[in-house]
Kinemage of the C-alpha trace (Angstrom):
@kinemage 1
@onewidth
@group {chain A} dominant
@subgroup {mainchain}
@vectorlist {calphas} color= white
{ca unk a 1} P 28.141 32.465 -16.179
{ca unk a 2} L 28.511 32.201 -20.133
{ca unk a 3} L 25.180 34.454 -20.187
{ca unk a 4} L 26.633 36.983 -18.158
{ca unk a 5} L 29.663 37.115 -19.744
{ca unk a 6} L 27.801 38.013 -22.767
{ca unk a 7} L 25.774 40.632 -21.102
{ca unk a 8} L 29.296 42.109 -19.632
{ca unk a 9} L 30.780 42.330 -23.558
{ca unk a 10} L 27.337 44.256 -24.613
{ca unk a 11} L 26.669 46.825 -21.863
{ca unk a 12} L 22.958 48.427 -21.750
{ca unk a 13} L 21.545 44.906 -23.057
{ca unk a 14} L 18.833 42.939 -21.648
{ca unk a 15} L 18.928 40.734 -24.221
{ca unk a 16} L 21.122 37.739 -26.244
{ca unk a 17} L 21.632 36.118 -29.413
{ca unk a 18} L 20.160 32.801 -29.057
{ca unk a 19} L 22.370 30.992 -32.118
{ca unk a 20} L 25.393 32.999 -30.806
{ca unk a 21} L 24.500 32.249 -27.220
{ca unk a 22} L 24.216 28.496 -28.252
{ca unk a 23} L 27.358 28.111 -30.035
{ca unk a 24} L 29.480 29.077 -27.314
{ca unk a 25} L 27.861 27.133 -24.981
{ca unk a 26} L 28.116 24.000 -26.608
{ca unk a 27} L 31.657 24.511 -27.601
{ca unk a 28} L 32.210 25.013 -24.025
{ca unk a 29} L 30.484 21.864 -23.652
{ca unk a 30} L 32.503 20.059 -26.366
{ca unk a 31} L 35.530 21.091 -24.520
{ca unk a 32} L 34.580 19.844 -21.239
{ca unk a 33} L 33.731 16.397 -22.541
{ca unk a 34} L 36.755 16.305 -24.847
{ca unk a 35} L 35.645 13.749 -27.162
{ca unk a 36} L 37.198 14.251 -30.683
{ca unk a 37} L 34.673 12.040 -32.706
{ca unk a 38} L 31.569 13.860 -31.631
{ca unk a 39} L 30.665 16.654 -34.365
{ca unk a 40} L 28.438 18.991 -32.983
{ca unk a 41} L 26.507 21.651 -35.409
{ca unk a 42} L 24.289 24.901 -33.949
{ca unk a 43} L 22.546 26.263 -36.827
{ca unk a 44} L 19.340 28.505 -37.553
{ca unk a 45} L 17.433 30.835 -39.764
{ca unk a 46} L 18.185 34.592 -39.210
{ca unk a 47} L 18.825 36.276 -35.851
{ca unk a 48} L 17.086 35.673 -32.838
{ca unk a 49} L 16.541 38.011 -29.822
{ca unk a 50} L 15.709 36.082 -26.320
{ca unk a 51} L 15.393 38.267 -23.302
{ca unk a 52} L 17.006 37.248 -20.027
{ca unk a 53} L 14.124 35.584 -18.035
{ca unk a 54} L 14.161 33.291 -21.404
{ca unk a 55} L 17.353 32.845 -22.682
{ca unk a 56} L 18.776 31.595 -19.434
{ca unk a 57} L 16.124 28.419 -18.925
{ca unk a 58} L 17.033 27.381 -22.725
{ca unk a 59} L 20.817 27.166 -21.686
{ca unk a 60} L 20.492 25.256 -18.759
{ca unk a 61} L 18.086 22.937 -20.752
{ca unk a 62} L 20.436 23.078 -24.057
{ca unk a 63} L 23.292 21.837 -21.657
{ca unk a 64} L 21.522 19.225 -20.107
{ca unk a 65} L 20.273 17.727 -23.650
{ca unk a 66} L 23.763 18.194 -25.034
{ca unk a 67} L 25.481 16.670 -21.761
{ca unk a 68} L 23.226 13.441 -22.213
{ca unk a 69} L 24.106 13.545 -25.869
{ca unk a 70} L 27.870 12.892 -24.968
{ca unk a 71} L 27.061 11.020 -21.466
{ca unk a 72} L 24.785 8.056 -23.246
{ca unk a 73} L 24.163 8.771 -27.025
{ca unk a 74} L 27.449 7.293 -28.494
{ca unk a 75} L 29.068 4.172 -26.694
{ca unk a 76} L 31.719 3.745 -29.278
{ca unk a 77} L 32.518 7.685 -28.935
{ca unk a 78} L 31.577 8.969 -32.425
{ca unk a 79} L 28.251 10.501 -33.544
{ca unk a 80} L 26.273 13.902 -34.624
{ca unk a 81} L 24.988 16.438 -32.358
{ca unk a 82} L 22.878 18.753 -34.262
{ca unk a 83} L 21.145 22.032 -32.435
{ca unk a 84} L 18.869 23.814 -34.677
{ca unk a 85} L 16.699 27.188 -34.272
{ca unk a 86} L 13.373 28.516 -35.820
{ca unk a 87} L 11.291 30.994 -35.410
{ca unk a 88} L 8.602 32.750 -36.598
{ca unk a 89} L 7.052 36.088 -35.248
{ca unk a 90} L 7.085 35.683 -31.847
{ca unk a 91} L 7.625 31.402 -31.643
{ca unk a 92} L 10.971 29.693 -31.183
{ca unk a 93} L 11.405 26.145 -32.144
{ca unk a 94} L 14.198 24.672 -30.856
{ca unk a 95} L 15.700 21.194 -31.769
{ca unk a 96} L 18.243 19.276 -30.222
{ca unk a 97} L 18.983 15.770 -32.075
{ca unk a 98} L 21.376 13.049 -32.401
{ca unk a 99} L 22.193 10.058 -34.350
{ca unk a 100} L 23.265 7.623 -30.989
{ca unk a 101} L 21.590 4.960 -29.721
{ca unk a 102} L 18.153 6.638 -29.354
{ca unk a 103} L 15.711 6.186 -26.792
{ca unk a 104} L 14.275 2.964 -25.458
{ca unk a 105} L 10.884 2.016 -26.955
{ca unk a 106} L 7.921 3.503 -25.966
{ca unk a 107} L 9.390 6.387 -23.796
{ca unk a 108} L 7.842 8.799 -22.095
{ca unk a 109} L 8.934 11.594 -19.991
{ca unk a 110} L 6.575 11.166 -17.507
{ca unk a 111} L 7.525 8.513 -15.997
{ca unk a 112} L 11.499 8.921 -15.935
{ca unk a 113} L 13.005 9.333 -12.634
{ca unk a 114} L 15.990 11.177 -13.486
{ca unk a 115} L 16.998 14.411 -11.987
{ca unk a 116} L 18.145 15.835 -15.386
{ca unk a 117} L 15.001 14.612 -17.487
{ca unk a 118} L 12.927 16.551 -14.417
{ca unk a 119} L 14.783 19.593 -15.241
{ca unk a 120} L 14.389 19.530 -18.967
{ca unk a 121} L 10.835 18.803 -18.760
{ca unk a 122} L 10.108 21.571 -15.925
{ca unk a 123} L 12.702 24.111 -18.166
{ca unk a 124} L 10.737 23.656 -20.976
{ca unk a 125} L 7.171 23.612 -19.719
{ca unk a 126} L 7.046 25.876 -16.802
{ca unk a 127} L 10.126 28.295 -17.568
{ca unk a 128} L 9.780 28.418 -20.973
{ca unk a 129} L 6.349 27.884 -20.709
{ca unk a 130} L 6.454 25.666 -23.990
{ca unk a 131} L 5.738 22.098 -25.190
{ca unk a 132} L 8.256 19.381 -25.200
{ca unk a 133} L 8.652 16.674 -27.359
{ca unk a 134} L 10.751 13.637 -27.595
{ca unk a 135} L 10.915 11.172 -30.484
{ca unk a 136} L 13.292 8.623 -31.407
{ca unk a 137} L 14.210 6.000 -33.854
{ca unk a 138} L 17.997 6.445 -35.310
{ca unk a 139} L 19.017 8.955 -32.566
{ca unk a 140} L 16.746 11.123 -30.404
{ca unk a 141} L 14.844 14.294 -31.211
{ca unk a 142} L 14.127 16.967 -28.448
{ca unk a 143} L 12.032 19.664 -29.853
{ca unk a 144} L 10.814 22.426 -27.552
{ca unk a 145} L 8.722 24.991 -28.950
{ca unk a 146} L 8.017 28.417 -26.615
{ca unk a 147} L 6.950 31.858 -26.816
{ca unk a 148} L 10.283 34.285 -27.456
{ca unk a 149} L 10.631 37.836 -28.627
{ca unk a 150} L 12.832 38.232 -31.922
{ca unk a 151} L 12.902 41.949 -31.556
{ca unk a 152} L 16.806 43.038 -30.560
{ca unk a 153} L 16.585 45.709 -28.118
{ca unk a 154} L 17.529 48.968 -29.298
{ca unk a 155} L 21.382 48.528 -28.738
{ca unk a 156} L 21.437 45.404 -30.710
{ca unk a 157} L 19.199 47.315 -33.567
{ca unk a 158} L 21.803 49.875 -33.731
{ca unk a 159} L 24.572 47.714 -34.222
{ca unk a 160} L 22.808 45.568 -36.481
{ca unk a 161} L 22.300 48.775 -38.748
{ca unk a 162} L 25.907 49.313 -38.288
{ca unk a 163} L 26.789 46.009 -39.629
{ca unk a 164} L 24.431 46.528 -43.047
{ca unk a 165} L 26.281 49.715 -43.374
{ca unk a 166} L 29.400 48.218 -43.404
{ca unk a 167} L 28.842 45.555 -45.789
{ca unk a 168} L 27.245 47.713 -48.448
């Protein structure tokens, strides 16, 4: 719904902000948990452009990475949450990481059971079309690194212009 409620602000779009996109999500995330000692951080380089049939596969797999994050990272209720995206031409690296528990020792995604580690793994290798890695240590790591365009559609390259004008 947050997607489309995005699309509905920018009419003539076909296309989102993904650092935007991610910040609201996750503070609608943050909200829903309501846990007051878990600092969460989206950051990234620059502005990045994910179409639809993208940008809606790395929400539902940003929520369920951020949802475990508050469900099992931090027993005692306090911890990091950092989101971070990269790109370069036409690549998107995105990084979801904590500093929780971490991951049991020698994990691998393969062989998990769990519904939501299913989804994240088909999100980001089928959807997204991308690789997935986990590590851990202090905290866990998800990076997922996919194809994704970085050029705004025309509306959003008008406003942008707008925006330089205005500052200057």
């Amino acid at each position: 719904a947050l997607i489309h409620d995005l699309l509905h602000q920018n009419p003539g779009r076909s296309q989102v902000e993904l650092i935007a996109y991610l910040r609201k999500l996750t503070d609608h995330l943050a909200a829903s948990f309501g846990v007051a000692g878990i600092r969460q951080v989206v950051s990234g380089e620059g502005t990045a452009f994910l179409a639809l049939e993208k940008a809606i596969p790395c929400g539902l797999l940003v929520n369920e990475l951020v949802s475990n994050c508050y469900k099992h990272a931090f027993p005692n209720r306090s911890g990091r949450i950092a989101i971070h995206v990269a790109y370069d031409e036409n690549r998107v690296a995105l990084t979801i990481a904590d500093d929780g528990v971490g991951l049991p020792p020698n994990f691998k995604i393969d062989g998990r059971r769990s519904l939501g580690l299913k989804l994240v793994e088909t999100l980001a290798t089928r959807q997204l079309r991308g690789a997935l890695e986990f590590s851990g240590g202090v905290g866990t790591t998800v990076r997922v690194d996919f194809a994704g365009g970085n050029e705004p559609d025309e509306e959003a390259r008008i406003e942008s212009s707008e925006k330089e004008v205005r500052c200057l």
